[in-house]
Structure formats: structure tokens, C-alpha cells
C-alpha positions in Angstrom: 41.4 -18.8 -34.7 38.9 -20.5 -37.3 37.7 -22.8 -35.2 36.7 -20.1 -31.8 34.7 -17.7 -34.6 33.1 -20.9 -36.1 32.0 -21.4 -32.5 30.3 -17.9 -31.8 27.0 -18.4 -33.7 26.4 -22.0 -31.9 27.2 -21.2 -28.3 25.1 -17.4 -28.4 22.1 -20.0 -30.1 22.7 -22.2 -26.7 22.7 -19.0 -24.1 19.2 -18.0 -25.9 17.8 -20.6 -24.9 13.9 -22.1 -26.4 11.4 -20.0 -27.8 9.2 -17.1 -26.8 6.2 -17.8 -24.9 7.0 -21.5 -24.8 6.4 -23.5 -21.3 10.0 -25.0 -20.4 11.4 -27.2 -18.3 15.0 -25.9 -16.3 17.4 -24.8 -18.8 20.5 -26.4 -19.1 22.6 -23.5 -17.8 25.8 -23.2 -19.2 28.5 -22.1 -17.1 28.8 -18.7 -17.0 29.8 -16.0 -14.1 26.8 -14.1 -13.3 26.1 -10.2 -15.0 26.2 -7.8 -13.4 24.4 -4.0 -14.1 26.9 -2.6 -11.7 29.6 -3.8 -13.2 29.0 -3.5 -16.8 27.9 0.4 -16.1 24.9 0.3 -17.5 22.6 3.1 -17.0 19.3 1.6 -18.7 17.9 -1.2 -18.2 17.3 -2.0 -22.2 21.0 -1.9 -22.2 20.9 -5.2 -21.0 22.0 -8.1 -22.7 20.7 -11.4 -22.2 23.2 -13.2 -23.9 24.9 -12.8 -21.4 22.4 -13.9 -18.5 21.8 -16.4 -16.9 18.6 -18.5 -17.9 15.9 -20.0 -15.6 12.8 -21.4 -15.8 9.9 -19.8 -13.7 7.8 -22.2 -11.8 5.3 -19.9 -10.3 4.9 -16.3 -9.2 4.4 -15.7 -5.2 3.2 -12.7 -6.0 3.8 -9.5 -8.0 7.3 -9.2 -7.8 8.7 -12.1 -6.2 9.0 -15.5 -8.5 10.0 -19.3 -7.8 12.5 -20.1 -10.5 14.6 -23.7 -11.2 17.6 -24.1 -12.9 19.5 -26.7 -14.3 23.7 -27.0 -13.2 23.9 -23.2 -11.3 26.8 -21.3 -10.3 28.1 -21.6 -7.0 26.3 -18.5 -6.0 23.0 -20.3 -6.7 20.8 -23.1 -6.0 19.0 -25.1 -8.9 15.7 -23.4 -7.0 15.6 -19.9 -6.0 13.1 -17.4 -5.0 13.4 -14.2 -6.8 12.9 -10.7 -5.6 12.9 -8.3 -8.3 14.9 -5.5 -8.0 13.6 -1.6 -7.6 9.5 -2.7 -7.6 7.1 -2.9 -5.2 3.7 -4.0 -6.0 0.6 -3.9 -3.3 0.4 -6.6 -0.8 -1.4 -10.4 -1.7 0.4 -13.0 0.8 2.1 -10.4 3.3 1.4 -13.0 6.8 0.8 -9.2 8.5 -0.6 -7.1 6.0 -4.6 -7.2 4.6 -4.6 -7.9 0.5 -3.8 -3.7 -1.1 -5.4 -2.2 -3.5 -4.6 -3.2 -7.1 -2.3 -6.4 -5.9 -4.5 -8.9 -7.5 -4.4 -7.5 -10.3 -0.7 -6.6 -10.3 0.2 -10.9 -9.5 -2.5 -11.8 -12.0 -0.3 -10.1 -14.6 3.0 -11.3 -13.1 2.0 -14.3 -13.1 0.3 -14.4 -16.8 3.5 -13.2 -18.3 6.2 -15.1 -16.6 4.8 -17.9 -15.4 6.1 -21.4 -17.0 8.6 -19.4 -19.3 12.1 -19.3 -19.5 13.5 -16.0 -18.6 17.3 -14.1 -18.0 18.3 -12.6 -14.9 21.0 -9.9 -14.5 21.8 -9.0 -10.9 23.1 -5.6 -9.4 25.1 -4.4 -6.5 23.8 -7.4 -3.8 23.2 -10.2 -4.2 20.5 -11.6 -2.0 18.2 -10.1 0.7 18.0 -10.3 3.9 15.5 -12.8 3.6 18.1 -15.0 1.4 15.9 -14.1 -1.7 17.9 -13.6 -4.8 18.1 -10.2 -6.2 17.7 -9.9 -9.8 16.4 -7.8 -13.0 14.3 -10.3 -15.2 14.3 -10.0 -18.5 12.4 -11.4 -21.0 12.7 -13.3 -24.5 12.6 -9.9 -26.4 15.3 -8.4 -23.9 12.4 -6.0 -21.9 13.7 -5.5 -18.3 10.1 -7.0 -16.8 11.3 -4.8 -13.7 11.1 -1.8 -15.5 7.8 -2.9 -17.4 6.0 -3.3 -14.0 6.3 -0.1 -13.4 5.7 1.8 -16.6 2.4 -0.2 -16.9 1.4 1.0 -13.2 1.6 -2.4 -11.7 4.4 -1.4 -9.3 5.9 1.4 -7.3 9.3 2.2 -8.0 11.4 0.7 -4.7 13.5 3.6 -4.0 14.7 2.6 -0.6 17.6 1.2 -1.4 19.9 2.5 -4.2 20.7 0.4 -7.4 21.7 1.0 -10.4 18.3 2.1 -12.4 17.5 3.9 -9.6 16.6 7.2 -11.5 15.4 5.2 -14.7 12.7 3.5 -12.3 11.7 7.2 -10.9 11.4 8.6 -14.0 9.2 5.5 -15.5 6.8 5.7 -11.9 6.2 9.5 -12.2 5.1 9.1 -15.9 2.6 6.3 -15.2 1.8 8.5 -12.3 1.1 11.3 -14.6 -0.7 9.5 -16.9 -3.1 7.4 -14.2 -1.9 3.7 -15.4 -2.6 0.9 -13.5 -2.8 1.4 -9.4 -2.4 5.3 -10.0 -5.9 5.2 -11.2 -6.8 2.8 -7.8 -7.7 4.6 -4.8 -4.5 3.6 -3.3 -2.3 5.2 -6.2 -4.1 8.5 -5.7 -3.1 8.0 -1.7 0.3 7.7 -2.2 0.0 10.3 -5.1 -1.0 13.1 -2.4 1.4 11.6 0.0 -1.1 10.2 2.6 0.6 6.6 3.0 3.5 8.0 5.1 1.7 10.7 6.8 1.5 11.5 10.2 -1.3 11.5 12.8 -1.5 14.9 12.6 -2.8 15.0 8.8 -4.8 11.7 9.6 -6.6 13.7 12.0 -7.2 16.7 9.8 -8.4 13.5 6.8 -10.9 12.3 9.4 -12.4 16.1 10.3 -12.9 17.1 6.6 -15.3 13.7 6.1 -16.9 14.3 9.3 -17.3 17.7 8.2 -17.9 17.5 4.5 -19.1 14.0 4.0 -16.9 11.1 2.5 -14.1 12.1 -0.4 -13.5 9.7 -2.7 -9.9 9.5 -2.7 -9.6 8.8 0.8 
């Protein structure tokens, strides 16, 4: 009994991998099953707790909220490389093949990429696994435990992905209204303030009516 509490401190020191901000190489990942939000209950995502994640390094961000990580010895879920879609965000368009580059993207990859980028991270996953893409699904936490998912978000770097249900579902609609609210990030863009009124899913009915009051009242900022 001496020897498994003797053990505790060294093996949490080994699951927390190097240090914070540091540029890393794939972790040697020790074998552990994956966590899962869904199945711990968890209800906030600072509940988390990334001693119990899995580590990874991150090579490069695609874009704002999908990442190229590598790993060292992964479950049999996972591959030693994966491509990570974060769960519950969705920032503006920069690589979509179809879609022009959105409003506020750039700048919403540019601080993806400066925070993650080359540094070793957790990942907790939630009720499925991958996309339909093959992506893997995952909350990424950081060094200091944030939920970088979450933080996207409350900064206004990402909409709250509310198409599918998951488990800080109503925590990610609570932090998007408040950036709303308070104008942070793309709901200071003219795109936020689109969506804000509602005219990114409209119909052509209130398109038409957008494109009488310019003709009619000259250009409005907004739209």
C-alpha cells in the first residue's frame, strides 16, 4: 500500500507533461483510456482535469478551430497524427475549398495559431468521437487547465456551434451571448453584427427588403 501512494506524486508529474509555453516534441503518452465530459458529468468545462487527458503536441493550426496534433504511443482509438476539430466553436471561414475568406477569420486563426501552435496540450473528448470527416473531436485544454474551446468564444473569436448537442452546450451559449453583449472580437466585425440581427440565415424575403432600404436610404453600415 506504501509503495502505490509513493507512486502518486511521480506518475501525476509524468501525465503533466513539460512546461508552459514551451515548444515540444510528441509526448510520450502514457497509456491511459481516453476522458470523457459525458462520462464524468461534468457540466463546466473548468471542471476538467487534465491529469487525466491525454497529451499531444500541436504541429500547426489549419485554421481557427481545427489543429494538426502528433502523439507519441496512442490508444487504439487514435493515430500518432490526428486532425482536431474542436468541439461546440465555429470561427469564420480561411481555407473552406467553397467558401470566400469571413470576416474576422484571420484574425480568429492568427490567435489560434499564436497560442497553441508548437505547445503541448490535453484533450478531453465528449459524446462522439470523430466527425464525419474522420476528424477527432475534442475539448483542448491548456497548461493552466483553460478549456481553449470555451476561451474562443468568450474572447469573440468563435460562434458557439450549437448544431449538434454536447455536453457544454448551454455553458458555450451563455459565454457567446456575453461577448455578444459586450461587442468582443467578431461581434464588433460587421459580420458579428449580421448574425447579431439575424441576417445570416434569412430569407429572400428580408434580403429583398435589405436591398430596398439601401436603394432607398443609401448604404447602412451593418449590412
Amino acid at each position: 500500500m506504501k509503495t502505490k501512494d509513493w507512486l502518486i506524486p511521480i506518475i501525476s508529474l509524468f501525465l503533466m507533461g513539460c512546461t508552459p509555453g514551451s515548444t515540444v516534441s510528441p509526448p510520450e503518452s502514457p497509456a491511459i483510456s481516453l476522458y470523457r465530459v459525458d462520462r464524468e458529468a461534468l457540466t463546466k468545462s473548468c471542471q476538467g482535469d487534465i491529469a487525466r487527458m491525454f497529451p499531444v503536441a500541436v504541429g500547426y493550426s489549419i485554421d481557427g478551430d481545427t489543429l494538426r496534433v502528433q502523439m507519441l504511443h496512442p490508444p487504439p482509438d487514435l493515430k500518432t497524427e490526428e486532425t482536431i476539430r474542436l468541439i461546440g466553436v465555429d470561427t469564420p471561414e480561411t481555407v473552406h475549398p467553397d467558401k470566400p475568406v469571413q470576416d474576422f477569420g484571420p484574425e480568429a486563426s492568427a490567435f489560434t495559431k499564436e497560442q497553441l501552435q508548437g505547445k503541448q496540450v490535453y484533450l478531453a473528448f465528449d459524446w462522439d468521437l470523430r466527425d464525419r470527416y474522420g476528424r477527432l473531436l475534442a475539448y483542448v485544454y491548456t497548461e493552466d487547465g483553460t478549456c481553449f474551446n470555451a476561451r474562443l468564444i468568450q474572447e469573440g473569436y468563435a460562434y458557439a456551434y450549437l448544431s449538434f448537442r454536447f455536453q457544454f452546450m448551454e455553458e458555450f451559449a451563455g459565454l457567446e451571448q456575453t461577448a455578444r453583449e459586450q461587442h468582443r472580437g467578431l461581434w464588433g466585425s460587421a459580420a458579428g453584427l449580421r448574425q447579431s440581427l439575424g441576417m445570416d440565415r434569412v430569407g429572400p424575403a428580408i434580403l429583398l427588403s435589405v436591398t430596398f432600404l439601401k436603394r432607398n436610404f443609401g448604404d447602412i453600415p451593418f449590412l
